[in-house]
DOMI-724826 format. One record per residue (C-alpha): residue in one letter; x, y, z. Coordinates in nm, 3 decimals. Layout:
code,X,Y,Z
A,X,Y,Z
...
end
This chain:
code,X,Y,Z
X,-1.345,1.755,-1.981
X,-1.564,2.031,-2.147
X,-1.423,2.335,-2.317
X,-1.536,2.530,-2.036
X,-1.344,2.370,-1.752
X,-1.060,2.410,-2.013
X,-1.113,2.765,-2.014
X,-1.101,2.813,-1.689
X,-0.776,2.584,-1.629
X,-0.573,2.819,-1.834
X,-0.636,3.076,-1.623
X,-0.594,2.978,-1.302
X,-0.495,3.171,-0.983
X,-0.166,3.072,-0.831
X,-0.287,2.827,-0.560
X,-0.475,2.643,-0.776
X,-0.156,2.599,-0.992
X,0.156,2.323,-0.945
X,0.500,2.555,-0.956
X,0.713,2.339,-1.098
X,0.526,2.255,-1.418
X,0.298,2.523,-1.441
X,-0.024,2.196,-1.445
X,-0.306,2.274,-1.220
X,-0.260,2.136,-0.914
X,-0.484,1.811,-0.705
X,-0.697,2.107,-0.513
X,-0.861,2.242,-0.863
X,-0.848,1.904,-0.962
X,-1.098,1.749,-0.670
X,-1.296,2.047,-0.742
X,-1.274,1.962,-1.116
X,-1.374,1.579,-1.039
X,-1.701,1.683,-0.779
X,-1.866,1.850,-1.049
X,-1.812,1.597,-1.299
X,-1.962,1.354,-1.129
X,-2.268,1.594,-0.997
X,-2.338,1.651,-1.375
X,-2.382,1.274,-1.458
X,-2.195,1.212,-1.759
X,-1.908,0.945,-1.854
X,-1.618,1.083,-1.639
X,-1.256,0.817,-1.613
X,-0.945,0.972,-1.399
X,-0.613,0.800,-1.512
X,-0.359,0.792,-1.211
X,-0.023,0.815,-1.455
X,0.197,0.690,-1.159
X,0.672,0.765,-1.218
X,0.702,0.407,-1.079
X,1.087,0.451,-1.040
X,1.169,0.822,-1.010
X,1.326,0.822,-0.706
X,1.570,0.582,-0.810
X,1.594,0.843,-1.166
X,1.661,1.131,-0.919
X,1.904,0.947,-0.683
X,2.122,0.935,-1.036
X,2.079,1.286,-1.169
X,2.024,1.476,-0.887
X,1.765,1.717,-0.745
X,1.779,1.988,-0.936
X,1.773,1.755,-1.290
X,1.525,1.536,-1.167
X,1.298,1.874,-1.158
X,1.384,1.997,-1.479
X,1.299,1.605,-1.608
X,0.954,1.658,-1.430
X,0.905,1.980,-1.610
X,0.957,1.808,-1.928
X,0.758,1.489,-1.907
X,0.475,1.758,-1.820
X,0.552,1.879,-2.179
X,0.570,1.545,-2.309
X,0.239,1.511,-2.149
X,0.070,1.784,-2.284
X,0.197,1.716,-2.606
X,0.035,1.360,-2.655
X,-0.338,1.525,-2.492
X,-0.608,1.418,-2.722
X,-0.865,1.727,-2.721
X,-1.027,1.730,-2.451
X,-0.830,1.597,-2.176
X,-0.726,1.742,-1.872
X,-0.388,1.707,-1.704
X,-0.317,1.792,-1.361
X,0.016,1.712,-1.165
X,-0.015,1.554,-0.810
X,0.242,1.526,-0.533
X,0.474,1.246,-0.516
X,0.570,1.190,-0.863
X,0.182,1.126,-0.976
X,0.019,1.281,-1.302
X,-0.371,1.273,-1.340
X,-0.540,1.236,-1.676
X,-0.952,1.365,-1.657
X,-1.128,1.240,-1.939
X,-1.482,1.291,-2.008
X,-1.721,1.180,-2.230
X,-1.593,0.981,-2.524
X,-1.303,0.984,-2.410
X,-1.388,0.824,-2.071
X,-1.497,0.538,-2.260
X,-1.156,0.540,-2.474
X,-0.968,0.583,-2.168
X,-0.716,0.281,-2.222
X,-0.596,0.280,-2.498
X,-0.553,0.638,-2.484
X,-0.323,0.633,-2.164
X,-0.129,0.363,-2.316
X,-0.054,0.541,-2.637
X,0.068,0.829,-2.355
X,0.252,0.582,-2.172
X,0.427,0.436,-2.450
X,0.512,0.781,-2.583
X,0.651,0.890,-2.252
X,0.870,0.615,-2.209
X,1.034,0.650,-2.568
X,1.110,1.004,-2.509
X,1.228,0.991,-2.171
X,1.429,0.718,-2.226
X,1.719,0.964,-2.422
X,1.708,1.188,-2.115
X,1.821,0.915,-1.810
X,2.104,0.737,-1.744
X,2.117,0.420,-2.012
X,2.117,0.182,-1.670
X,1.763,0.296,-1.573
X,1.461,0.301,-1.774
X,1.149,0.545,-1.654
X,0.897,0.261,-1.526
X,0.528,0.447,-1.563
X,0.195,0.249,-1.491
X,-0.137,0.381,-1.506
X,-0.466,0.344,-1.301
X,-0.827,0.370,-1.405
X,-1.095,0.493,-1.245
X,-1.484,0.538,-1.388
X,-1.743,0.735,-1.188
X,-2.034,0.513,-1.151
X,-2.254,0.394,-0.876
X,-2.104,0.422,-0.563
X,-1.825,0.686,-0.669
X,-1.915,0.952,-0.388
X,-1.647,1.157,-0.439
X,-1.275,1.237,-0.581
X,-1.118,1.061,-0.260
X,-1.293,0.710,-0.386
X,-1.222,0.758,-0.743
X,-0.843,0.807,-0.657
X,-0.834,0.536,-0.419
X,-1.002,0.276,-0.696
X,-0.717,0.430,-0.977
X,-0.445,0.323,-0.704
X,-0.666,0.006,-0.636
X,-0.626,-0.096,-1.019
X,-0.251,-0.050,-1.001
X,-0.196,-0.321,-0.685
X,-0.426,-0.576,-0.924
X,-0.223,-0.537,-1.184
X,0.119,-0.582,-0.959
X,-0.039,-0.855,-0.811
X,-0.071,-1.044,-1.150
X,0.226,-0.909,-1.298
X,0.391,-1.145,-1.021
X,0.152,-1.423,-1.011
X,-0.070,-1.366,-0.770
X,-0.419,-1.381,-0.804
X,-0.659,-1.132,-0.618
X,-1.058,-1.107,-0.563
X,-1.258,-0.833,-0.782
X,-1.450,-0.727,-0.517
X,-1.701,-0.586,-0.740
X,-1.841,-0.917,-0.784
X,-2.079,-0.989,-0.528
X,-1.965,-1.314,-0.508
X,-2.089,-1.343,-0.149
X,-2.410,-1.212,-0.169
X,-2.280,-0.874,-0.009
X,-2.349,-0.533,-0.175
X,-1.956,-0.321,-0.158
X,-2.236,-0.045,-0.106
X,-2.317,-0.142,0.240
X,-1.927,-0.161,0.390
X,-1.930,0.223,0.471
X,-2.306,0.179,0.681
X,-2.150,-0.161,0.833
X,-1.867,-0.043,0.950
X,-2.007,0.301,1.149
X,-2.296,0.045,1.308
X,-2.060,-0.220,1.507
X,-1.737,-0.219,1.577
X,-1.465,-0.525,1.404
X,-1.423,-0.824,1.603
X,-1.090,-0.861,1.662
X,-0.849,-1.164,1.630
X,-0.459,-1.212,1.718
X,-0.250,-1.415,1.556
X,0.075,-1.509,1.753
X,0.400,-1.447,1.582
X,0.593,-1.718,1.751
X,0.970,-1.690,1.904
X,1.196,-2.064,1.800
X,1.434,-1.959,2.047
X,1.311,-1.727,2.384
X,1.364,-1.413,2.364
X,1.106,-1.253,2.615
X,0.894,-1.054,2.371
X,0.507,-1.191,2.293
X,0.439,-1.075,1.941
X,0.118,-1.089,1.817
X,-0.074,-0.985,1.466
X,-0.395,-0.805,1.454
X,-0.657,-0.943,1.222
X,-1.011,-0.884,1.230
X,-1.353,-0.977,1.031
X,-1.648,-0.788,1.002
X,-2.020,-0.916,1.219
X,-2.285,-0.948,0.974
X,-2.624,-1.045,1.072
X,-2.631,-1.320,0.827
X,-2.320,-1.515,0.650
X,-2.007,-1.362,0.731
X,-1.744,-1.143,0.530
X,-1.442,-1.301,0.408
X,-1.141,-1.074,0.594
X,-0.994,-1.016,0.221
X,-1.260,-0.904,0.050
X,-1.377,-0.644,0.324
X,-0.998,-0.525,0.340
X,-1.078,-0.490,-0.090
X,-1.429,-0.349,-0.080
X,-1.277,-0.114,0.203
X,-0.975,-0.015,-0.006
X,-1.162,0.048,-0.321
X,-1.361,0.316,-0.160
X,-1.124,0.430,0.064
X,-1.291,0.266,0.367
X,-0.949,0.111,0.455
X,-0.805,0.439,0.683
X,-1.149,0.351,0.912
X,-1.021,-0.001,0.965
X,-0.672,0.108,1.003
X,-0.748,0.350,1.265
X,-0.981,0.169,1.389
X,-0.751,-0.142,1.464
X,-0.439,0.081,1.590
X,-0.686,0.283,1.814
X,-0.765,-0.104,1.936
X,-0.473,-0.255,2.010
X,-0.345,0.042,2.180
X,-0.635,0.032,2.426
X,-0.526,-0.331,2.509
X,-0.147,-0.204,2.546
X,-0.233,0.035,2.776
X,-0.479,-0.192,2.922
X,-0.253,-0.523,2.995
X,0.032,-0.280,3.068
X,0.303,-0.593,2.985
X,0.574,-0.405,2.821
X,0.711,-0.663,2.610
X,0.375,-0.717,2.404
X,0.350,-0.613,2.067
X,0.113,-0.595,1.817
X,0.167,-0.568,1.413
X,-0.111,-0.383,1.213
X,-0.178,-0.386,0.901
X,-0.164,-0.048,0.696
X,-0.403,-0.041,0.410
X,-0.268,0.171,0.074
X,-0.544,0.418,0.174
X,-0.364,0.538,0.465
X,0.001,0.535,0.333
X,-0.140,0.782,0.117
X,-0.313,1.020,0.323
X,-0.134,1.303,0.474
X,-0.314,1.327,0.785
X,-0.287,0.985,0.901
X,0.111,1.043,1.101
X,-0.095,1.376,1.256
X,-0.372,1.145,1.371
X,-0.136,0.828,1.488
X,0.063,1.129,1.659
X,-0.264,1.238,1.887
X,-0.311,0.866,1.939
X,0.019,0.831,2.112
X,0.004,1.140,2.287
X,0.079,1.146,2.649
X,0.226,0.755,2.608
X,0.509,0.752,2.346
X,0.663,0.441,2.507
X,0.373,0.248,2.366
X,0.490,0.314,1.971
X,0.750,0.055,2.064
X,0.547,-0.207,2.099
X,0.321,-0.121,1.751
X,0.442,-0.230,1.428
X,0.290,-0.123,1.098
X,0.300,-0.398,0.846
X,0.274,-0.315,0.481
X,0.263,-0.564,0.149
X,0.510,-0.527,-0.071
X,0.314,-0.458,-0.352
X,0.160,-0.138,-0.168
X,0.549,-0.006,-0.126
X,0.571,-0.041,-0.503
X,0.224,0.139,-0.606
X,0.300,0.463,-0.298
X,0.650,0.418,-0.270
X,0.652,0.818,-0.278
X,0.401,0.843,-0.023
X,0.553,0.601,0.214
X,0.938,0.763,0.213
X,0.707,1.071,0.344
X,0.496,0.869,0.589
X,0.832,0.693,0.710
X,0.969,1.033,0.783
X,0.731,1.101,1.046
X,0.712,0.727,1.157
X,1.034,0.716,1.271
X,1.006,1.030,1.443
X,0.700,0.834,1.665
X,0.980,0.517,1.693
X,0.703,0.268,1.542
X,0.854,-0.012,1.375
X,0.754,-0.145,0.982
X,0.754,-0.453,0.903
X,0.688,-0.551,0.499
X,0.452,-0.842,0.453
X,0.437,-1.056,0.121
X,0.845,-1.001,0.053
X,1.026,-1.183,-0.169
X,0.687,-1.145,-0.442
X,0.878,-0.918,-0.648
X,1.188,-0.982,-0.833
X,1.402,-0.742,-0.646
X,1.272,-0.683,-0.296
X,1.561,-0.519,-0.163
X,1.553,-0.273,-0.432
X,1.313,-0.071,-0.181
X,1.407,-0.144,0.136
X,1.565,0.181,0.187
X,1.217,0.367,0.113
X,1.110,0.229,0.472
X,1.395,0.132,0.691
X,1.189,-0.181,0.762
X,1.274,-0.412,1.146
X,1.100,-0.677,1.003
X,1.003,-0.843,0.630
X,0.753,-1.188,0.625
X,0.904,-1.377,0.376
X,0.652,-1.470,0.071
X,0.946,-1.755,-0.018
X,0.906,-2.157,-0.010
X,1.014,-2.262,0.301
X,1.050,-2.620,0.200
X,1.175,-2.625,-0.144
X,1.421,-2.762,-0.218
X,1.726,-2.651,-0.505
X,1.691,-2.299,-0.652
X,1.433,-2.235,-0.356
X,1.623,-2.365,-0.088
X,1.964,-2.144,-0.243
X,1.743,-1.828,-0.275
X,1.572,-1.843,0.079
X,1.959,-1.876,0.243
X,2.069,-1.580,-0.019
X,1.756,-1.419,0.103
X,1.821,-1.433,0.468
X,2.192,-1.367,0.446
X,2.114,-1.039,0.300
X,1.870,-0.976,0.562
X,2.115,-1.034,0.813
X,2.338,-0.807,0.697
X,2.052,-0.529,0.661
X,2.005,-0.601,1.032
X,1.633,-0.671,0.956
X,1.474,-0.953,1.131
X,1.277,-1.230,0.917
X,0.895,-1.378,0.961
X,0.847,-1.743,0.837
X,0.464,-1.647,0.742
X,0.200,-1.876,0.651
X,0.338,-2.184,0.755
X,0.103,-2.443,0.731
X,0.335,-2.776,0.802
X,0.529,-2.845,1.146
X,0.783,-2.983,0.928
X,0.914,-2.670,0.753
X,1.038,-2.555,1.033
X,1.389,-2.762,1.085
X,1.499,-2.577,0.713
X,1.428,-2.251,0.887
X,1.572,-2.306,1.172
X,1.913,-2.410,1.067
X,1.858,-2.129,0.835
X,1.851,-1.872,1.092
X,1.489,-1.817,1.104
X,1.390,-1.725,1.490
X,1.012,-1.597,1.373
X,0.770,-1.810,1.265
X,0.367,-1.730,1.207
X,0.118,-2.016,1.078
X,-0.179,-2.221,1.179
X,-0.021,-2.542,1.256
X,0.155,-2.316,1.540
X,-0.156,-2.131,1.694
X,-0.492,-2.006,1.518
X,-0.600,-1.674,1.576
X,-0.789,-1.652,1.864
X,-0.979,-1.351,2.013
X,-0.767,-1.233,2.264
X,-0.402,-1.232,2.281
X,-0.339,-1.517,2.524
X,-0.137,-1.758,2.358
X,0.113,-1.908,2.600
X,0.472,-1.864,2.448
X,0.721,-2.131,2.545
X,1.019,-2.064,2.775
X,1.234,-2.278,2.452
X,1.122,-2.458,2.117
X,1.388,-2.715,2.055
X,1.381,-2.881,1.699
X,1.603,-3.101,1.598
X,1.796,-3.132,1.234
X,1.606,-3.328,0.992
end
C-alpha cells in the first residue's frame, strides 16, 4: 500500500474504524482493495485467519479473549514491514494488503508474522492450548473483479492447504486441464440453469424417510465439466453462493412440488456462503410462507470448510437453527480430531470419511468413532461405498445410512424405490 492510503488510514472516521483494536475495519478495506486493483499494480491480500480462538476464549473468557485480540493487533503492527496495511475483519480474521514489492514478497513475509505471533502469544494462553494461525494468499490478476473474489481465493488457499495437510489431494483449478477457461463459469452459469442429479442416501433398516443428495453438473455445448472442478472454479471466484442458492431454491420447488413429507434432500453448502452474511436472510425469504419444508432440507458441509470458517459457521448456525434445517458434515473423520468441532454446528448427521472395511486399527477406530456418535445423538452416513460387501461391518456396527454407487447411481430425478427392509446377514 502507498504512503497515501497510509495517510489516510490514520485518520479515519469512526465507521470506517474496528473498536476493539482501533485497525480499520473490512468496509475501508474493500474500498482500499477496488482501487488497488483499478490502478493496475502488484496488489496480494493475506487472510491471517485465529484458527483456534474460540477454543482460546472458551478458556479465558470474554472479556480476556478481547484484551488478547487487542494485543495480537499490537503484535501485528509491530512485525509490519513498511508499507503494509493491516485491517481487522469479523470473526477472528486479520487482513494483510501488500502492494508492490511487497506483493511479490508476500510469503515469506506473512510467515515471518505468523511465526512471530505464535511465539508471543504463546506466554499469554493457557500452556494446554497453543494459538493455531494460518494464512491465505490472494494476488489480483486476471479475473480478480473485485475484493469479494480476492477474499474468497485467500479462503480458497487455506482449504488446499487443509486438504494436504491431511492427505488429500485437490484439483488447481487454474489449470485448464479440461480445455475450459475459469473465466467463462460466471457467463455459464447466468445462461442455463444446472442439471440436476439425486443421489439416494439409503435406509439398512426401514424407517419411512426417502433421503436423497443433491448433486449437479454444469451443460456445456461441447465436453462436459467435471462436478469438482466447477464447485472449485465456482468457489475461487465466489461463484459458489449462485450454485448454492441455486440448488436449495431447486430442491425446494420439488418439495413443494411432490408434496411427500417424508422426502428430504441434503445440499451442499459451498465456503462462499458460510461466509456471507446475507445468505440465512435469503434462505429465510426462501422458506417464507412454508417453514415445515426446512425439515426436510439438510445443509451438508466438509469438514475442512468448518475448520477454515469455523467463526462464520457458529454465526450461520445461530440463525439455522432458528429456520429448524438440519447440518450434516461431509468428509468426517479427515482430521485428527473431528469431534473437536462438533459443537460449532450441532450437526444431525456426519458422512464418515473412515475405511469401512479395514480391518485392525481401522476397524477399532470406526467402532470408537460410531460409539461416540451415538452418544452425541448424531446419526452416521456410510459415504462412498463402492463394494456390496462393506456393508455387513457396518451393519453390525450400527450403521443404518449408507450412500454409494454399488447401491444406486445418481439419477435425474429422485425416484429411487427404497425397500420396505434390507436384510444382510453376518459375514
Amino acid at each position: 500500500m502507498d504512503g497515501t492510503l497510509q495517510t489516510q488510514a490514520a485518520h479515519l472516521p469512526n465507521e470506517h474504524l474496528d473498536p476493539l483494536t482501533g485497525l480499520p475495519n473490512r468496509a475501508w478495506l474493500e474500498d482500499a482493495l477496488r482501487r488497488a486493483l483499478n490502478d493496475g499494480r502488484p496488489a496480494t491480500l493475506a487472510l491471517l485467519q485465529l484458527e483456534n480462538f474460540y477454543e482460546i476464549r472458551s478458556w479465558v473468557g470474554k472479556s480476556d479473549a478481547s484484551f488478547l485480540l487487542s494485543d495480537i493487533a499490537r503484535l501485528l503492527q509491530h512485525n509490519l514491514p513498511e508499507g503494509v496495511m493491516l485491517c481487522r475483519c469479523e470473526n477472528y480474521e486479520f487482513v494483510l494488503l501488500l502492494r508492490n514489492e511487497n506483493s511479490v514478497n508476500a510469503r515469506p513475509i506473512t510467515d515471518r508474522i505468523k511465526q512471530a505471533l505464535q511465539s508471543a502469544v504463546s506466554e499469554s494462553i493457557p500452556p494446554q492450548l497453543e494459538l493455531k494461525c494460518a494464512v491465505g494468499l490472494a494476488a489480483s490478476e486476471p479475473g480478480v473483479t473485485g475484493p469479494e473474489v480476492l477474499f474468497a481465493r485467500a479462503r480458497h488457499q487455506l482449504s488446499v492447504a487443509l486438504f494436504r495437510r491431511h492427505g488429500e489431494q485437490r484439483l488447481s483449478a487454474m489449470h485448464e486441464v479440461d480445455g475450459f477457461d475459469p473465466l467463462d463459469l460466471g457467463p455459464a452459469l447466468e445462461r442455463q440453469p444446472l442439471a440436476l442429479n439425486f443421489q439416494p442416501i439409503v435406509s439398512l433398516m426401514p424407517d419411512g424417510v426417502e433421503r436423497y443428495e443433491v448433486r449437479c453438473q454444469l451443460p456445456l455445448d461441447k465436453g462436459r465439466l467435471a462436478p469438482v472442478r466447477m464447485f472449485e472454479i465456482a468457489v475461487q471466484n465466489a461463484l459458489g453462493g449462485v450454485i448454492d442458492r441455486q440448488l436449495i431454491s431447486r430442491a425446494l420447488g420439488i418439495l413443494r412440488e411432490r408434496n411427500r413429507p417424508a422426502m428430504c434432500f441434503f445440499v451442499s453448502l459451498t465456503q462462499n456462503s458460510m461466509v456471507d452474511a446475507g445468505f440465512h436472510h435469503w434462505l429465510r425469504a426462501e422458506l417464507a410462507g412454508q417453514t415445515h419444508l426446512a425439515r426436510q432440507l439438510v445443509l451438508q458441509i466438509s469438514e475442512i470448510d468448518i475448520l477454515i470458517a469455523q467463526h462464520h459457521l457458529q454465526y450461520l448456525c445461530e440463525h439455522l437453527a432458528g429456520l429448524e434445517i438440519r447440518l450434516a458434515v461431509s468428509n468426517f473423520g479427515l482430521t485428527d480430531n473431528p469431534f473437536r468441532y462438533l459443537p460449532l454446528l450441532n450437526a444431525d448427521y456426519v458422512k464418515m470419511n473412515l475405511p469401512a472395511d479395514g480391518a485392525g486399527d481401522g476397524k477399532r477406530q470406526l467402532r470408537q468413532t460410531l460409539h461416540k456418535l451415538r452418544d452425541s445423538n448424531i446419526q452416521p452416513i456410510a459415504a462412498l461405498v463402492e463394494n456390496f460387501n462393506t456393508l455387513p461391518l457396518l451393519w453390525r456396527s450400527g450403521v443404518t445410512l449408507a450412500q454409494g454407487n454399488c447401491l444406486a447411481e445418481p439419477t435425474p430425478n429422485p425416484t429411487f424405490q427404497f425397500p420396505q427392509e434390507l436384510r444382510i446377514k453376518a459375514a
